[in-house]
VMD Tcl script that draws the C-alpha trace (Angstrom):
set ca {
  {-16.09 0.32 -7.35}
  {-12.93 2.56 -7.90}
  {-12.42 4.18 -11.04}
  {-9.79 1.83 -12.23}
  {-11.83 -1.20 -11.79}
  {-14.71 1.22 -13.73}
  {-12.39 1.12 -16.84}
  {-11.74 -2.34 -16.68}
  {-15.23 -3.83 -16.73}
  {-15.93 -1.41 -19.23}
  {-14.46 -2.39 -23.08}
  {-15.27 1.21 -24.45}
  {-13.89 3.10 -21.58}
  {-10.96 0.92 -21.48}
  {-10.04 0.90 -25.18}
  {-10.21 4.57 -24.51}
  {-8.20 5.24 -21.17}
  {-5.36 2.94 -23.79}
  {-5.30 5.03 -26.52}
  {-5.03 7.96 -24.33}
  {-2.35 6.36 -22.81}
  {-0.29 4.04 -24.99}
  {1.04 5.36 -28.73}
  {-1.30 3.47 -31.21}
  {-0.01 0.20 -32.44}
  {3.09 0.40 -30.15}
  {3.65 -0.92 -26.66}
  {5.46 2.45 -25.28}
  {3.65 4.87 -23.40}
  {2.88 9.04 -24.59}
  {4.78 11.63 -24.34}
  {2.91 13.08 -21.61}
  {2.76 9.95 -19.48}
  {6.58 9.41 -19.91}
  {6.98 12.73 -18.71}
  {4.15 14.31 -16.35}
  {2.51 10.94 -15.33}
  {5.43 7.99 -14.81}
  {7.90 10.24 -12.26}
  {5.25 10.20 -9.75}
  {3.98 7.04 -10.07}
  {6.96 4.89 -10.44}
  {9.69 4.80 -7.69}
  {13.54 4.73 -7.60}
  {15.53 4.41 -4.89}
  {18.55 6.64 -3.91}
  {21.47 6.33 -6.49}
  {19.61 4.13 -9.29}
  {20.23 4.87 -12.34}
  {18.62 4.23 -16.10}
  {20.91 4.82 -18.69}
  {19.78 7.66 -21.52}
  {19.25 5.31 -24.15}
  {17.31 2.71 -22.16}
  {13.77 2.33 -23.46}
  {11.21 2.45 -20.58}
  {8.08 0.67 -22.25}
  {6.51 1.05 -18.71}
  {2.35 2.08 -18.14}
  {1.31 4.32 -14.93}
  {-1.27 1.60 -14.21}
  {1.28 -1.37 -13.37}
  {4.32 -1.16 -11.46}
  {8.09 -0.31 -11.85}
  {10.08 -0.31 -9.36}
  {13.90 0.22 -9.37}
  {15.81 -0.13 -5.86}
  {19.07 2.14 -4.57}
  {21.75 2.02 -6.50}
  {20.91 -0.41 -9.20}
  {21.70 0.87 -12.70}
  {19.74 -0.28 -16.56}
  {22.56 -0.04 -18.70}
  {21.87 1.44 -22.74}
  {19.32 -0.40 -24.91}
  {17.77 -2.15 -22.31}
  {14.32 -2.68 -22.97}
  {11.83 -2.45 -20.01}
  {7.96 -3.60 -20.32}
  {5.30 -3.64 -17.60}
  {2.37 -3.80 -19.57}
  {1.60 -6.87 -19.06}
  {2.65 -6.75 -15.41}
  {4.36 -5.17 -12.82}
  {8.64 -4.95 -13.02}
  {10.31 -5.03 -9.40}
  {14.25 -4.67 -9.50}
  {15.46 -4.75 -6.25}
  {18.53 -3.31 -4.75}
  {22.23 -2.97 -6.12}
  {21.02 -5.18 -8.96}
  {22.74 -4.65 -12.44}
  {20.61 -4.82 -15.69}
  {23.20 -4.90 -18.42}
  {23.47 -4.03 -21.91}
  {20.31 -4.86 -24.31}
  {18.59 -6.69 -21.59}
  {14.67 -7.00 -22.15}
  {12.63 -7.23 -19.41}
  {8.96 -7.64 -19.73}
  {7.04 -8.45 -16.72}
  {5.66 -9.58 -14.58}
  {9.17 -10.11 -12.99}
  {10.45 -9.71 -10.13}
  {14.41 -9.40 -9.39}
  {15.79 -9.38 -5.73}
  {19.15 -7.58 -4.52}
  {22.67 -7.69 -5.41}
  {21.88 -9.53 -8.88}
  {24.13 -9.93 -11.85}
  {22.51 -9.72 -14.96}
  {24.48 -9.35 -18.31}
  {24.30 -8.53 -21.98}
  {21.16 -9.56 -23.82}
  {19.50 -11.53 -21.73}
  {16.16 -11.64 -21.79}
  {13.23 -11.87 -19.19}
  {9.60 -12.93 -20.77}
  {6.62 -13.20 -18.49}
  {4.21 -13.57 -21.09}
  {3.37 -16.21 -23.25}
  {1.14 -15.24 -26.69}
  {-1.72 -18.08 -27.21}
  {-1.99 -19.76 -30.20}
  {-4.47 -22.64 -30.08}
  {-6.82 -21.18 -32.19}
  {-5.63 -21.83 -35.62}
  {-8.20 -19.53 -37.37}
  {-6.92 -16.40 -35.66}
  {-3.34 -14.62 -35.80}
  {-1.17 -15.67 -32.98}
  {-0.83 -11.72 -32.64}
  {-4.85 -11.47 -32.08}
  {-4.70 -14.25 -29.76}
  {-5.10 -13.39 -25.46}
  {-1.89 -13.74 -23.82}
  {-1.13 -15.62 -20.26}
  {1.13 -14.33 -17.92}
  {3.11 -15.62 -15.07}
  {5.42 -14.01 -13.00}
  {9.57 -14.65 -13.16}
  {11.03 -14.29 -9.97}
  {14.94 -14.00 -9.38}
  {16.15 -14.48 -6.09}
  {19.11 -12.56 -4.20}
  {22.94 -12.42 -5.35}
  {22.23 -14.69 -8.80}
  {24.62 -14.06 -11.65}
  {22.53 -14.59 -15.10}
  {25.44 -14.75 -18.40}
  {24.87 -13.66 -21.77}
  {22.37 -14.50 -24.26}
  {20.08 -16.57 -21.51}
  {16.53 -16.86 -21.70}
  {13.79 -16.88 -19.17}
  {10.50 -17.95 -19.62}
  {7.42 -17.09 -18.20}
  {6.86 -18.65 -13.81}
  {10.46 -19.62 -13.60}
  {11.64 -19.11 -10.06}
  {15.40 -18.79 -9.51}
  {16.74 -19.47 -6.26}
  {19.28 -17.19 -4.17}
  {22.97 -17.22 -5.21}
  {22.25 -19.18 -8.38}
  {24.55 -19.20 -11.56}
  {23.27 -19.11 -15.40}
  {25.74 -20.14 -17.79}
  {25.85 -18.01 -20.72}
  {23.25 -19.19 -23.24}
  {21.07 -21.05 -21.13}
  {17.18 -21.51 -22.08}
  {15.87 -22.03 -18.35}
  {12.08 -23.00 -18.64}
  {12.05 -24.57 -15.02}
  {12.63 -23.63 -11.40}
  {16.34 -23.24 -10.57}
  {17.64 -24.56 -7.16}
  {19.51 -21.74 -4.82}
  {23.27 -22.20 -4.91}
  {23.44 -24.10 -7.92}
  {24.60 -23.72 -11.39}
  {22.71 -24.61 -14.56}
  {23.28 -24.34 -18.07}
  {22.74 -25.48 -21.70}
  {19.19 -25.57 -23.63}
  {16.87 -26.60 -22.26}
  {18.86 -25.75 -19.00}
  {19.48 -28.50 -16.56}
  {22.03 -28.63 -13.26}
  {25.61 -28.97 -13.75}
  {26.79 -28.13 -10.15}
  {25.29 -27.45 -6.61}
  {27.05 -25.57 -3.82}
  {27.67 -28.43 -0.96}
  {27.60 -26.56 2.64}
  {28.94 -29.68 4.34}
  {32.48 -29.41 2.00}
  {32.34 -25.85 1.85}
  {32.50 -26.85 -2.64}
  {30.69 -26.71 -6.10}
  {30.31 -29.97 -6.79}
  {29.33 -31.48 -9.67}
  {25.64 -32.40 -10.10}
  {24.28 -35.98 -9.59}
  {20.78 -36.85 -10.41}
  {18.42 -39.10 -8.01}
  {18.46 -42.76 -9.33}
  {15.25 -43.44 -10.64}
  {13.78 -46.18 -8.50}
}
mol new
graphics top color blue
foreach p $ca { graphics top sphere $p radius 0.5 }
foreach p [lrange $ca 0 end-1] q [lrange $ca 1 end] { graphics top cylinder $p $q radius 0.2 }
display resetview
């Protein structure tokens, strides 16, 4: 048994390796581990960049990952406690964006201001305990190649979003999105679908129910 798997079978030892690591009552990491512990533990590819005023939430014992040349813009928010953050390649992360894994974003992605990314869900079916003291469930987002997410959307916990896909600005997307289409509204449903036979965006039709 590895040392890591030591900590988590054991509640004492793990409470402790947290406080160690984690400030009390916050979900940001030390000092220390920011500085001497995250660097060589984390990886960045050539050229990314994470804004100064970003706030990297992120724990040496899950996974960031931020490809070449993609750039966190200020006040992003960026959380991997929960589970691992992969941001792929030439990706943009824009302004305010919270990210809290686990999440996974692929290449060449659009993302802009104040959108947020939520692979967590807190439980609450026990009415005699705080929602706050309640175990969370997780399930991982992942956002295929060359999508363009707008402003103000919202993704929830196992969404999959499909290659060259379009969020309108707004959009509350608590389903799978189909590649090369566009979806929008709350909850978000299809408005238009790339045709490859017409080489056009065409509006959306849904299947007769039969």
């Amino acid at each position: 048994m590895s040392i890591a798997e030591k900590i988590k079978s054991n509640p004492r030892l793990k409470q402790l390796a947290l406080w160690l690591v984690l400030v009390p009552r916050e979900a940001r990491p030390r000092l220390w581990v920011r500085w001497l512990v995250n660097p060589f533990v984390h990886q960045r590819g050539r050229r990314a960049l994470v804004r100064w005023r970003t706030r990297l939430d992120v724990v040496p014992f899950q996974p960031f990952v931020l490809g070449a040349d993609s750039v966190i813009e200020d006040f992003a928010t960026i959380n991997n406690g929960m589970g691992g953050v992969y941001i792929g390649e030439r990706t943009l992360v824009g302004i305010s964006n919270v990210l809290i894994g686990p999440l996974r974003i692929g290449n060449d992605v659009i993302i802009a201001q104040n959108v947020v990314f939520s692979g967590l869900n807190h439980g609450y079916l026990d009415v005699q305990r705080p929602i706050k003291d309640q175990p969370c469930s997780t399930a991982e987002i992942v956002v295929e190649d060359e999508v363009w997410i707008g402003a103000n959307c919202v993704i929830t916990a196992g969404v999959r979003i499909g290659k060259h896909a379009v969020l309108a600005g707004g959009s509350v997307v608590t389903k799978d999105v189909a590649a090369y289409s566009i979806v929008g509204g709350n909850p978000a449903r299809c408005l238009k679908q790339y045709n490859a036979n017409t080489g056009q965006w065409e509006k959306y039709v849904a299947p007769s129910a039969t």
